[in-house]
C-alpha positions in Angstrom: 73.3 80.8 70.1 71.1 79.4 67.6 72.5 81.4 64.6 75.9 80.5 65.5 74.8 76.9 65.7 73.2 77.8 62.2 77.0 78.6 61.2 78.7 75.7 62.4 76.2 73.6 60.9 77.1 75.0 57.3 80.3 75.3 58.0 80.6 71.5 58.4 78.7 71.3 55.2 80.9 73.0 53.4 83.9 71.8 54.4 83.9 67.8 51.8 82.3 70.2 49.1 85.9 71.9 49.3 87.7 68.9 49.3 85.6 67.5 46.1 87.7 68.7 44.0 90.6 65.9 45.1 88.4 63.4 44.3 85.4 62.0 42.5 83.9 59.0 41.2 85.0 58.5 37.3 82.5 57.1 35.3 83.3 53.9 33.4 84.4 54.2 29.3 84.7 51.2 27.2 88.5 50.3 27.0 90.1 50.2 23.9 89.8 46.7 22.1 91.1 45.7 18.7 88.1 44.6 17.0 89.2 44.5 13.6 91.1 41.5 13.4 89.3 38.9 15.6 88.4 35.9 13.2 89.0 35.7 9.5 86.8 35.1 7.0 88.2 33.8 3.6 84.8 33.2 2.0 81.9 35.1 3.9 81.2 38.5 3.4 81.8 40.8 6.3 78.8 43.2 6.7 76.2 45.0 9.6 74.5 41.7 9.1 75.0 38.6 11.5 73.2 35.2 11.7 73.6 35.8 15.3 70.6 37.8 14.8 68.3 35.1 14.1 66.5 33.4 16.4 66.7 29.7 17.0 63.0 29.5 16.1 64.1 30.7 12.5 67.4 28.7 12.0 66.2 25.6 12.6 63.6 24.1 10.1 62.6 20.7 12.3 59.7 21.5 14.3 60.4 18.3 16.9 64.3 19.7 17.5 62.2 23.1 17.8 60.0 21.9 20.7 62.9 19.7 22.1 64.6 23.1 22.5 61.6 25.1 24.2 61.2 22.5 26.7 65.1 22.6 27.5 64.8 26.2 28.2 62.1 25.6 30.3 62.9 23.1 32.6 67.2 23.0 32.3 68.4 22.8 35.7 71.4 24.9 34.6 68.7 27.5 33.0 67.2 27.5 36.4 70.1 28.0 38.5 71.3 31.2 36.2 67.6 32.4 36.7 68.4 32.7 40.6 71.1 34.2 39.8 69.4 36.8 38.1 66.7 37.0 40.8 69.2 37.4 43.6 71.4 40.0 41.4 67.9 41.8 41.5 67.6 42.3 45.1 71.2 44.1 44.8 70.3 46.6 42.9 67.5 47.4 44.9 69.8 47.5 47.9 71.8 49.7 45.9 69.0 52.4 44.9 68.2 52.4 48.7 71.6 53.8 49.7 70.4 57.4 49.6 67.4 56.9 51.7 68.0 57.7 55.0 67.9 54.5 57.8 65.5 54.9 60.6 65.2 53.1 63.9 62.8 52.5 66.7 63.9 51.5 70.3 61.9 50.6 73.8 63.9 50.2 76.4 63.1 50.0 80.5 66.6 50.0 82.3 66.9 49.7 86.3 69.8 50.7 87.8 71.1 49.8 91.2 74.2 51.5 92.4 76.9 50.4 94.8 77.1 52.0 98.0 80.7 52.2 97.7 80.3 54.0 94.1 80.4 57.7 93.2 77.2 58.4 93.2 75.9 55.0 96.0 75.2 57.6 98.6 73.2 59.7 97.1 70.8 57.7 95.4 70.6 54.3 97.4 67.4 53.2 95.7 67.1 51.8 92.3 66.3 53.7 89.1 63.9 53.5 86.4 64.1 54.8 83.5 61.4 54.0 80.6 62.9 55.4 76.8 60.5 54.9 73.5 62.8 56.2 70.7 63.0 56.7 67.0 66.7 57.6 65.3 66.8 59.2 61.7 70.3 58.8 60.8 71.6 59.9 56.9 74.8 59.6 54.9 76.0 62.7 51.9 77.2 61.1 49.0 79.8 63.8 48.5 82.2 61.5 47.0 80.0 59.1 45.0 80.5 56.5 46.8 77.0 55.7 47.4 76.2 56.0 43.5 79.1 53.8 42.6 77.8 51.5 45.2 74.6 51.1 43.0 76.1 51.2 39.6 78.0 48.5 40.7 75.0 46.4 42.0 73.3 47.3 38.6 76.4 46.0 36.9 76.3 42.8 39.1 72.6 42.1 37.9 73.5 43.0 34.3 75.9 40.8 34.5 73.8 37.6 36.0 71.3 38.7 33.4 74.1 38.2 30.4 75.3 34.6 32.3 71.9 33.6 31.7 71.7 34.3 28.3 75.1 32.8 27.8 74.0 29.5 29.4 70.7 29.8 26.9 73.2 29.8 24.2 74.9 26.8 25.3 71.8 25.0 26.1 70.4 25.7 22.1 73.6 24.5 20.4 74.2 21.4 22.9 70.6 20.4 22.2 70.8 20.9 18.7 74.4 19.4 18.1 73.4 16.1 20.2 70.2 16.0 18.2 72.0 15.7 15.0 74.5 13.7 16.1 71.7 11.1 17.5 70.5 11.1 14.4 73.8 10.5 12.9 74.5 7.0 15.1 70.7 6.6 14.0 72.5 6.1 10.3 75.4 4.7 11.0 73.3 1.8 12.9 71.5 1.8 9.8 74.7 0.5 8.0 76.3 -1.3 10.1 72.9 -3.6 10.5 72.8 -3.7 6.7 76.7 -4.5 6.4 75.9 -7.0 9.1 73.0 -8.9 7.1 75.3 -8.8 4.1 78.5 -10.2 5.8 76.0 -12.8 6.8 74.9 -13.8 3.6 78.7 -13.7 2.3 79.4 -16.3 5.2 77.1 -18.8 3.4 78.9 -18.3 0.5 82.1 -18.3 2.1 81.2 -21.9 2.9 79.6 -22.7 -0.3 82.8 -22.1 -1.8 84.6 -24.3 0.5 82.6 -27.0 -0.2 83.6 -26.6 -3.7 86.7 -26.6 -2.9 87.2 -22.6 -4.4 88.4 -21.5 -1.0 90.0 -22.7 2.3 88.7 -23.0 5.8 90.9 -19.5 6.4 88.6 -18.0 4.1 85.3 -18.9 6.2 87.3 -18.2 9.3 87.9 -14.8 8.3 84.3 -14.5 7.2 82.7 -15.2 10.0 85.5 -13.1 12.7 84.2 -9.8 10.2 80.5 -11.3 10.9 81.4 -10.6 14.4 83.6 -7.6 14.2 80.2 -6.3 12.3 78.3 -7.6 15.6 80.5 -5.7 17.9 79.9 -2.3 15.7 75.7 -2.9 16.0 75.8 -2.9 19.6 78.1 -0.3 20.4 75.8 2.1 18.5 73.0 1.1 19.9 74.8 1.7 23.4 76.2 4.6 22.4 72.7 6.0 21.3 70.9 5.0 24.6 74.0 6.9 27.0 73.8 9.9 24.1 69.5 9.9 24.9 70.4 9.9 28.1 72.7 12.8 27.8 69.9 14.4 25.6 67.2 13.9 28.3 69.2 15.5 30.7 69.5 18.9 29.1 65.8 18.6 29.2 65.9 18.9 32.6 64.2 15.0 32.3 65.0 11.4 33.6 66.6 9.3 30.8 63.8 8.5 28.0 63.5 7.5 24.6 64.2 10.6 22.1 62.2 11.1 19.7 63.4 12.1 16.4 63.7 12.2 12.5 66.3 11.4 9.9 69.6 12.9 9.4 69.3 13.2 5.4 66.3 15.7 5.9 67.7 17.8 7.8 68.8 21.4 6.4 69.7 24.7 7.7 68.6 27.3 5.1 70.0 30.6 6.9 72.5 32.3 5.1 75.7 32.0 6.5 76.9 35.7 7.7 79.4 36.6 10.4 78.4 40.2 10.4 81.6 42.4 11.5 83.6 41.7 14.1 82.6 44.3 16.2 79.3 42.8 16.4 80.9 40.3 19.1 80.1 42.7 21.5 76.9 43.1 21.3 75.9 39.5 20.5 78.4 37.7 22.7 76.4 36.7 26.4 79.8 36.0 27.6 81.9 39.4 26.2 78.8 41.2 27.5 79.0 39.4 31.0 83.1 40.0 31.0 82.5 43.4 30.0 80.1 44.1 32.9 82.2 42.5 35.7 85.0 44.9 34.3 82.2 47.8 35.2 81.6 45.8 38.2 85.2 46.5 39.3 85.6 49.7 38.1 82.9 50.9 40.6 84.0 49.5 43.5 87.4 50.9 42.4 85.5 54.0 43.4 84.1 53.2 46.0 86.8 51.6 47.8 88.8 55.1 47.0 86.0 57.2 48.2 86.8 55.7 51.6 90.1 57.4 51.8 87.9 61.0 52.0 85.9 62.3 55.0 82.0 60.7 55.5 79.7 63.6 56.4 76.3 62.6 58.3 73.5 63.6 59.6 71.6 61.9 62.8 68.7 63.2 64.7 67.1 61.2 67.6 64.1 61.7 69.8 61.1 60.1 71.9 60.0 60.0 75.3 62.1 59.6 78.6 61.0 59.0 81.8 61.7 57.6 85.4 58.1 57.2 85.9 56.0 54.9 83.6 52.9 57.1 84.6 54.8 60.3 82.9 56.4 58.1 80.5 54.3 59.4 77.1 54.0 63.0 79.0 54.9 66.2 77.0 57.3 66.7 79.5 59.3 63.8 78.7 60.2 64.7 74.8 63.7 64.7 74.2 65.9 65.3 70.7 69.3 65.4 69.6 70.7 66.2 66.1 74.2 65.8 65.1 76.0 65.6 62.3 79.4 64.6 62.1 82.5 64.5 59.3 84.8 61.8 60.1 88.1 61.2 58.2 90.0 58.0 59.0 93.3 58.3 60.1 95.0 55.1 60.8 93.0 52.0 61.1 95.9 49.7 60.1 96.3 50.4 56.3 92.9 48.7 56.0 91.5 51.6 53.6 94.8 51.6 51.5 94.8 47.8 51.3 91.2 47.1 50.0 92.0 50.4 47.0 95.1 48.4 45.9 93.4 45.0 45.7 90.3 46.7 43.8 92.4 48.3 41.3 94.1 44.7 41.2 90.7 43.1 40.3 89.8 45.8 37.9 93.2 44.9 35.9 92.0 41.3 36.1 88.4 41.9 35.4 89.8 44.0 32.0 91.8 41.1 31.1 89.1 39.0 31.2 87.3 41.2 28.8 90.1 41.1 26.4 90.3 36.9 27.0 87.0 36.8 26.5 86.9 38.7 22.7 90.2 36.8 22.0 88.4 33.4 22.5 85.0 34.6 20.9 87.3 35.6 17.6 89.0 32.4 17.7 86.2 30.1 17.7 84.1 32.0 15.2 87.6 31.3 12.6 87.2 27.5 13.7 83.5 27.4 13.0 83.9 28.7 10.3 87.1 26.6 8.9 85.4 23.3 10.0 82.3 23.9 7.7 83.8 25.2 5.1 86.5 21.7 5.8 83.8 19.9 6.5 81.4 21.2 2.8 84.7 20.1 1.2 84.9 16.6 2.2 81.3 16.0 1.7 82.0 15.7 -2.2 85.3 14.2 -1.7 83.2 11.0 1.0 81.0 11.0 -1.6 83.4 9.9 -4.1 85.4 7.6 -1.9 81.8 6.0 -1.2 81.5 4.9 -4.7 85.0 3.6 -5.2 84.5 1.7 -2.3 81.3 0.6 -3.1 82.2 -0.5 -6.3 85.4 -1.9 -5.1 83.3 -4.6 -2.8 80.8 -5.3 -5.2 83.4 -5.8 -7.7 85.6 -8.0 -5.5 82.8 -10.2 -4.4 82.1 -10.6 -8.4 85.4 -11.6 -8.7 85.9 -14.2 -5.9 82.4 -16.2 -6.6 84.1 -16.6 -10.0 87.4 -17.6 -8.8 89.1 -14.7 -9.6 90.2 -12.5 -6.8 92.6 -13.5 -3.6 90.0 -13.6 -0.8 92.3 -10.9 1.6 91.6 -8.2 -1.7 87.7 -8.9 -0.6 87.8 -8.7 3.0 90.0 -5.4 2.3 87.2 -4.1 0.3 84.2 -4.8 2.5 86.1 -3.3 5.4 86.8 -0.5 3.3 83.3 0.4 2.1 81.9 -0.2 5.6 84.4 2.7 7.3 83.6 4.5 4.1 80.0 4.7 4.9 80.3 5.2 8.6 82.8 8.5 7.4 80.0 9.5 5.7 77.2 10.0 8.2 79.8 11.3 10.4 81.0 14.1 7.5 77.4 14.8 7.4 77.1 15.4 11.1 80.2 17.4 11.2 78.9 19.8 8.8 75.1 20.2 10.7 77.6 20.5 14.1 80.0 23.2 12.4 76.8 26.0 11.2 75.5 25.2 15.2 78.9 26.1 16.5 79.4 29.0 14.2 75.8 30.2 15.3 76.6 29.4 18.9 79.8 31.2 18.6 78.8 34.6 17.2 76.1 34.8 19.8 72.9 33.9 18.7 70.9 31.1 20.5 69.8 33.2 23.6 67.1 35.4 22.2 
């Protein structure tokens, strides 16, 4: 008997190692992507080099934008959350290694049983039963179909992937911090102006009214004077608001209440890194975000198999045994061991189409989830090739502001020279000091654009998150 129960035993065993061969878990390949074409570079060489490569602690040259930076990635709520993320993607995969341990069980139990004299067995046993039970079950699963391996290398996937939305939110967090730094810095300037233009227009509303009294100009002219005084005005103190809601801003990516930012001036500040791309294939290594679409599409692909491996027969393994007794005084008696072992292949047959259903929607999800991917290089492509055509827009206009500066300063100065003398109609002299003034504020913000644009191009091949 126990030789044939030896045979049935391995029969049963045998039997899903037959039916492998129908299916088994595929392992996951990178998909085709075109990577050739993803951004254009008209200027920059294309090589194995990328400025994505350099640390934020190297690109930036101001140590207080530096330190502003640290403390953002140390206390940013968003930071934070992703970390959790992480932490709780962690405990996944540990789930996921445990799959091929076997599960094990204790029980105590005491049942008393009272039968009905009008039941089967009520004659016969008229007094209540006992029955005390201290058990243990050992109960195990085969992966025959790799279901249980896909199970983890999805979890691992998961985590991977929580890891790579972490560093993606890192790289957000540098260039945010490091854009609205420079662009404080920026209003910082324009301010600058506009409370220099302001002392100025000042100054010309005294003459304004000298003139008049001499009869050189009319009351229009003072008029006019004085509504730019207060156009000039308005200018100051929406600056000054805009710079207290942008430090506000600031202090919040600091993971901080609203305080006063500390900071230098925008003329200093220089990025000395050499511009380089790198190819485009480097995307997908450097990208947080292509690597985090790229690891939900491995995400999907395993519970692709796993949901498919539920089509096939489960082969298990359980063994049970403890004590069993009526009597609590022979309760942990030799005499009361008991075992059972079983082990079982079950195939599902119909259960509503609940199996079929949950393979079609995975594979639906895996489509999306490759999609994704693809989006995902599309959109890193694209804004690299506007990083890179708003700097090199933005280098261009520098020298081109610069130029329109002088003519405008000129123009003013000029103008002013002329209408103290008589010379000039008094609308070609409002004209020009309106002129120079959005001149200058054009400037500072060309100057900020082209900062902004080498942050963006940095943020948008990748780097900022090591």
């Amino acid at each position: 008997m126990k030789i044939q129960s030896i045979y049935k035993f391995i029969l049963l065993l045998s039997v899903p190692l037959l039916l492998q061969s129908c299916f088994v878990a595929k392992n996951y390949t990178r998909p085709e992507v075109e990577t050739e074409n993803l951004y254009r570079t008209d200027n920059l060489p294309q090589d194995s080099v990328s400025m994505a490569d350099v640390s934020w602690r190297d690109l930036f040259n101001n140590e207080q934008l530096k330190s502003y930076i640290e403390e953002g990635l140390k206390n940013n709520i968003d930071i934070r959350i992703a970390l959790q993320n992480v932490v709780a993607a962690e405990a996944y995969v540990k789930q996921g290694k445990a799959g091929y341990y076997p599960t094990l069980s204790g029980t105590a139990s005491f049942t008393r049983t009272k039968n009905s004299r009008n039941s089967q067995f009520g004659s016969f046993f008229t007094s209540a039963l006992e029955q005390y039970e201290l058990s243990g079950t050992l109960s195990w699963e085969a992966d025959v179909w790799g279901k249980i391996r896909s199970n983890k290398r999805a979890f691992g996937a998961a985590y991977l992937q929580s890891v790579t939305a972490h560093q993606a939110v890192k790289t957000e967090l540098v260039a945010n911090i490091a854009s609205t730094y420079y662009q404080l810095m920026a209003l910082d300037k324009q301010l600058e102006v506009a409370k220099q233009t302001l002392e100025a227009r000042k100054n010309s509303l005294e003459t304004t009214i000298a003139l008049k009294d001499a009869g050189q100009v009319t009351e229009v002219a003072v008029k006019q004077t004085e509504a730019q005084v207060h156009t000039t005005e308005i200018i100051v103190i929406d600056l000054k608001n805009n710079i207290k809601l942008l430090e506000n801003a600031f202090s919040m990516l600091l993971g901080e209440g609203p305080q006063k930012i500390e900071r230098g001036d925008l003329d200093d500040q220089t990025i000395d890194t050499e511009l380089s791309t790198g190819v485009p294939y480097l995307l997908l290594a450097n990208r947080p975000d292509v690597m985090q679409a790229e690891y939900s599409l491995i995400n999907a692909f395993e519970l692709t198999n796993v949901a498919k491996s539920s089509l096939y027969p489960s082969l298990s393994l359980s063994a049970s045994g403890g004590f069993q007794s009526l009597e609590f005084d022979n309760w942990l008696d030799a005499s009361s061991l008991f075992s059972t072992l079983v082990g079982s292949l079950t195939q599902p047959l119909f259960n509503g189409r609940q199996l079929r259903t949950q393979v079609e929607v995975a594979k639906t999800k895996q489509e999306q989830a490759l999609l994704s991917y693809k989006q995902a290089l599309l959109t890193a492509g694209r804004e690299v090739s506007d990083a890179l055509y708003t700097y090199e827009a933005e280098t261009q206009k520098m020298e081109a502001r610069s130029k329109e500066l002088e003519a405008y300063s000129t123009a003013e100065d000029y103008s002013e020279e002329l209408l103290n003398n008589g010379l000039a109609n008094y609308l070609e002299v409002l004209t020009a000091r309106q002129n120079a003034l959005n001149s200058k504020l054009n400037y500072v913000d060309t100057q900020y654009a082209q900062l902004s644009a080498i942050v963006e191009l940095y943020r948008a091949l990748g780097g900022g998150w090591r």
